[in-house]
N, C-alpha and C positions, 0 to 999 in steps of 0.2 A: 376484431380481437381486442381483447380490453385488458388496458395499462392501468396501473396502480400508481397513485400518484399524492402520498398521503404529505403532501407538503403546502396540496391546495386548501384544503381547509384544516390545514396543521394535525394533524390526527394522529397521535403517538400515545394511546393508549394500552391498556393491557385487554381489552376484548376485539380486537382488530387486528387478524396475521399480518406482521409487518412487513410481510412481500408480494400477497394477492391481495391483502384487502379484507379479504371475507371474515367474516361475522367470526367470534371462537363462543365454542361450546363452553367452556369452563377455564380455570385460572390455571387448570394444569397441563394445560397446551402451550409448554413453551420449550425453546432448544438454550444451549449455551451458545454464547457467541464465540468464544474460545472452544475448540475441538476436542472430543473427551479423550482422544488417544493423545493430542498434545499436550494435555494438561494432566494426564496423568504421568507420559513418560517423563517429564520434566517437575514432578512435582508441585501444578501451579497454583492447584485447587483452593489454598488456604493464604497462598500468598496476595500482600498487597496492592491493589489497584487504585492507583490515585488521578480522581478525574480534575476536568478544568478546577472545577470552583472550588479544589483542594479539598475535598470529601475524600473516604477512601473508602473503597469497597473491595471485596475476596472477586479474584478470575471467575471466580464459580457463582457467584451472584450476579454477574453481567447475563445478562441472560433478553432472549426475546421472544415475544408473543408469535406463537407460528401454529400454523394448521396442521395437521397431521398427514396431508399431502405435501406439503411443504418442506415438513421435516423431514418426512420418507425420502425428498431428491435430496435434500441437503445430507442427510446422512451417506446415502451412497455416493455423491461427490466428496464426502471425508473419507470415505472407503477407499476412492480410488487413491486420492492423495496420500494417505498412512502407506499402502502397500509402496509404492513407489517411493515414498521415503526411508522404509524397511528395506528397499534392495539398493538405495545409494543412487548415486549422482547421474548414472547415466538414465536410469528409470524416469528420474525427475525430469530430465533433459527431454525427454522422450512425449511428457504430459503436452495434449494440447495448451495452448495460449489461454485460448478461450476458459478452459476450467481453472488454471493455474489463475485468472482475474479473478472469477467467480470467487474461485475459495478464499482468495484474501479480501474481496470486495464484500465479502458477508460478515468476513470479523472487522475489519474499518468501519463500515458503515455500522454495525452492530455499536461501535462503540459510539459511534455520531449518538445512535437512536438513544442507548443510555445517557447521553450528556446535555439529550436534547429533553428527556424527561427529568433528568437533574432541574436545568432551568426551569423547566413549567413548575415542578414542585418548588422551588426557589422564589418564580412568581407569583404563585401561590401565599406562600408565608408572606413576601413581603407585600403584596398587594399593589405593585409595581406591573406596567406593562412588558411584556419580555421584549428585548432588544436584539432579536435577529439579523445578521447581515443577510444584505439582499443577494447578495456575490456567493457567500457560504451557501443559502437557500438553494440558488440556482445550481450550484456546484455539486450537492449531496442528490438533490433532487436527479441529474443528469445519473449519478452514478446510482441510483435505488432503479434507474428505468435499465440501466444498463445488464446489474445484476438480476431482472426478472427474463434475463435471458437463460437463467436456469431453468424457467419453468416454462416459459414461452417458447416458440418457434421465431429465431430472430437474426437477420441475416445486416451484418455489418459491411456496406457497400462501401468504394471508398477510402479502403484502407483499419486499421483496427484504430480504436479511440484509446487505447492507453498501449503502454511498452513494458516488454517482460524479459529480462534478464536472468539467466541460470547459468549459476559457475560452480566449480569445481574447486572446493575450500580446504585446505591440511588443517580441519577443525581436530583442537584438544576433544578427546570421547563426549565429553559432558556438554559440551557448549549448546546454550540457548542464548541468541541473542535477536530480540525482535523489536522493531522501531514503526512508529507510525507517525507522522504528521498531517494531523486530518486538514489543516488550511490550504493546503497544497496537495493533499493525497498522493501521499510517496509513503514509500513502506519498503521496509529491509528485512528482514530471514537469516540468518547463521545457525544452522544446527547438520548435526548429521555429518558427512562431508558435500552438505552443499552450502550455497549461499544464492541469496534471490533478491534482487531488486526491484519491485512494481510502481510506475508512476500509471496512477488509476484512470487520470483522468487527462491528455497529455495529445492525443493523437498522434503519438508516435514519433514528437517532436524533440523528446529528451535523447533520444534513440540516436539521431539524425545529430542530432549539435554533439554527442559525444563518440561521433562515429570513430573518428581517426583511431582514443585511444582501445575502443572496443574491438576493433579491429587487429590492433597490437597483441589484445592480450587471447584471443580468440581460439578457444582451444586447452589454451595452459592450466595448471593446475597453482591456484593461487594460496598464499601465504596469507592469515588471517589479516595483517595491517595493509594487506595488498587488498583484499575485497571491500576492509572500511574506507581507504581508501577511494576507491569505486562509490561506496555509497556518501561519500562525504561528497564526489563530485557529482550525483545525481541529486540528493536534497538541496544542493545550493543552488543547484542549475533550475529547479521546479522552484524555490525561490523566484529567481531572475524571471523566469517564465511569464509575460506581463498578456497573456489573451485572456479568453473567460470564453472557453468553447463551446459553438452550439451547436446544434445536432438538427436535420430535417430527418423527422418522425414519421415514418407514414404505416399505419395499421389497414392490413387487409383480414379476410376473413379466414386465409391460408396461414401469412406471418406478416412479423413488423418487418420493417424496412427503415435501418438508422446509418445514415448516412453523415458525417461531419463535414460542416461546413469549414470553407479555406479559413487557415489561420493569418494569411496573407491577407494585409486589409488597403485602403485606396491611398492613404500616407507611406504604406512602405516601411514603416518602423520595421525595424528587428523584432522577432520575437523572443527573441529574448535582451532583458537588460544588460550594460554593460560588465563584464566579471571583474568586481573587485578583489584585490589580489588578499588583504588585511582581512576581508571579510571571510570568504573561503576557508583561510589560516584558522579562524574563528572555528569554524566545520570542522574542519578537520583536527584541531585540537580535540575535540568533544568525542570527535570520534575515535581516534589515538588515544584516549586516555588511560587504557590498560598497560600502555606501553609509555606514558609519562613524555610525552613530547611533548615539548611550550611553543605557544605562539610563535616568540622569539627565536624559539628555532627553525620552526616551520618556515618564517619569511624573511630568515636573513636575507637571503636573495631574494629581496621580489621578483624581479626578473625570471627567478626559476624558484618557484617555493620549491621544498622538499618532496620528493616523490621515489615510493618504493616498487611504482608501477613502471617508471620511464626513467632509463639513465640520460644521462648530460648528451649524450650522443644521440637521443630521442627512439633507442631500442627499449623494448618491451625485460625487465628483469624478472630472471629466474626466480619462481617463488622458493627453488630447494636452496639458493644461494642466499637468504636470508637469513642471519642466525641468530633473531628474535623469538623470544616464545610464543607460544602459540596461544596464548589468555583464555 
């Protein structure tokens, strides 16, 4: 069975489906990499996207070269996603794992593949050789083998390769709020009343280092500064995160077989770096900032920065005892 691997000879063109590979007929075989039913309910189509190298381009112009078998699954996995977001949190709750990666692993990476043709056209003009990290490479590349398990037959031994979080959010009606960090591949979601945290690429180790408070909160229905909260402590944490994971690949003629290799190596390091308390503060300021809390107050106490998840006593607090707005 044969993997698509357009990172071997750099291949990010516009005649080339950026997830089987194959040949395209014409320029007009392409998808959006934003979801038409999300960018329409939220009006995103005109609004501005601003990439690395500070260019700025329309939601609706990010777009990628795809085949028309391609597009056909990809559309029915945004079919299944909109309905379940149309019937609320427990629908979502209900999505396999597997698709709920898929569906965000196609707009991440969608925006990789734009940023990644930013560059060449960049290299281009300046007649400069392009400067790719080998780390990023290996990183995007893992996650494009990942996401052709939309199309593939592909069984994940071993455990899953990234971790998915769905909570239960007291969003204001309108709320869109969506985050990615393509160097670390972490990604946030608040719309609807739900909220959703995906670290893409992770092996299930964000999951596991933030068990204790996941487990507190497990169930409840959270308070908007309570879920950024949660995502301030999962992007910092995919920070810290110091592996570069790999995967044994094995392609039979039935399906693939991707197995991850131990995160555990022959030194015994942590896998993850030590948690800085000021740096965190940092996070989570960024993330609070609807709600206007300063560093300064976030780490009066270092000892205990500020937390609207976990009171002094180390219990899980009520999101309806909150009497913050809802942003």
């Amino acid at each position: 069975m044969y993997l698509y691997d357009p990172f071997k000879d750099f291949r990010f063109d516009q005649q080339t489906c950026f997830l089987s590979g194959q040949p395209l007929q014409s320029g007009d075989e392409q998808i959006q990499v934003f979801p038409h039913w999300l960018m329409r309910k939220f009006e995103l189509e005109d609004k501005p996207f601003k990439l690395l190298d500070e260019s700025l381009i329309t939601y609706k112009q990010l777009q990628l070269p795809c085949s028309t078998a391609v597009a056909d699954r990809i559309a029915e996995m945004d079919r299944q996603v909109e309905e379940a977001f149309a019937n609320g949190y427990e629908a979502v709750k209900q999505l396999d794992r597997l698709l709920i990666f898929q569906w965000v692993a196609r707009m991440v990476y969608g925006v990789v593949f734009n940023e990644i043709q930013a560059g060449i056209r960049q290299q281009v003009l300046s007649g400069e050789a392009m400067n790719f990290s080998q780390v990023l490479a290996h990183k995007f590349k893992n996650l494009h083998l990942m996401l052709q398990s939309l199309i593939l037959p592909m069984q994940f031994d071993g455990g899953l390769p990234f971790t998915v979080l769905v909570y239960h959010v007291d969003n204001a009606a309108e709320t869109f709020s969506y985050r990615d960090e393509i160097n670390t591949l972490v990604y946030s979601l608040r719309m609807n009343d739900v909220g959703m945290i995906v670290c893409l690429q992770d092996n299930g180790a964000n999951g596991i280092y933030h068990q204790e408070v996941i487990s507190k909160v497990e169930g409840m229905r959270l308070h908007p500064i309570q879920f950024e909260e949660l995502c301030g402590r999962f992007f910092y944490s995919a920070y810290l995160f110091n592996r570069l994971p790999e995967y044994t690949v094995l392609p039979t003629d039935e399906q693939i077989y991707v197995e991850p290799i131990s995160l555990v190596n022959m030194r015994m390091k942590p896998v993850f770096d030590p948690w800085q308390v000021k740096t965190y503060g940092q996070v989570l300021e960024n993330f609070w900032k609807p709600w206007g809390y300063t560093l300064f107050e976030i780490i009066k106490d270092p000892e205990n920065p500020m937390s609207f998840l976990i009171d002094e006593e180390g219990h899980a607090v009520s999101g309806s005892a909150i009497g913050l707005s809802k942003a």
